[in-house]
C-alpha positions as CSV (number, residue, x, y, z in Angstrom):
1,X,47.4,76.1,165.1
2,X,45.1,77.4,167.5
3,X,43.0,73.7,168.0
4,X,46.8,72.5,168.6
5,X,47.5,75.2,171.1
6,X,44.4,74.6,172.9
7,X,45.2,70.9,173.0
8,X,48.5,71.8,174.8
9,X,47.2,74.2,177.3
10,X,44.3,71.3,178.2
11,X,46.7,68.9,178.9
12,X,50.1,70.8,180.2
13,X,48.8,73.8,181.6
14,X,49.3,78.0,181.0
15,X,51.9,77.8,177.9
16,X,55.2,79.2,178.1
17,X,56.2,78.9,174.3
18,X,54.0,77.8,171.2
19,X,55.7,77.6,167.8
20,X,54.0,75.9,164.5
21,X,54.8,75.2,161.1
22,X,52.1,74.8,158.4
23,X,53.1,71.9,156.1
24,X,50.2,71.6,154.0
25,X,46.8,72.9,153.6
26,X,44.3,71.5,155.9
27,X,40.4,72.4,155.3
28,X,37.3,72.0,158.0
29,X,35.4,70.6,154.7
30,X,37.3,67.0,155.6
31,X,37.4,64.9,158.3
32,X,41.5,65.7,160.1
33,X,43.0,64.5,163.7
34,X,45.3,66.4,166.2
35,X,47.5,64.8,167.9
36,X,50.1,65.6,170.9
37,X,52.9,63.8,172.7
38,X,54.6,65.1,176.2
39,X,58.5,65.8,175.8
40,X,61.0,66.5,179.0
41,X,60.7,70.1,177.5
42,X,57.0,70.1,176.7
43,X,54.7,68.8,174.1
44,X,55.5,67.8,170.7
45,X,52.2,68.3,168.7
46,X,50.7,67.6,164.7
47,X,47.8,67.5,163.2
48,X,47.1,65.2,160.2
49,X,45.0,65.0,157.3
50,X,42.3,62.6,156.3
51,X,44.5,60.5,154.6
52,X,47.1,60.5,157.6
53,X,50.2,62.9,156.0
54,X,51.3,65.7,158.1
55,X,49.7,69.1,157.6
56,X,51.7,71.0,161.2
57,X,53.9,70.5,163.4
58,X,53.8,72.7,166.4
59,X,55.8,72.5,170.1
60,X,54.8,73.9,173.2
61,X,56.8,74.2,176.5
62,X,54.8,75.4,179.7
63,X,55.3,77.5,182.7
């Protein structure tokens, strides 16, 4: 959550909201990706495991 927060404040700015939601376990022993999309309300973000599934979702709206 935090890599995905930091990921939304680098590219939107000081964060109004930030809310995740752990789907699976992801582990620093294997290669993963984070990923983020702007929204009209903010930022839509996930990161994803080596094999590409979903492991959280987060969104982020700024001030």
């Amino acid at each position: 959550a935090t890599l995905l927060a930091k990921l939304a404040a680098d590219t939107g700015g000081e964060l109004a909201t930030f809310s995740f939601r752990g789907l699976s376990p992801l582990l620093d022993t294997a290669p993963f990706s984070i990923h983020g999309r702007r929204t009209e309300a903010g930022m839509d973000l996930w990161a994803a495991n080596p094999s590409g599934g979903l492991a959280m979702t987060a969104k982020a709206t700024f001030r």
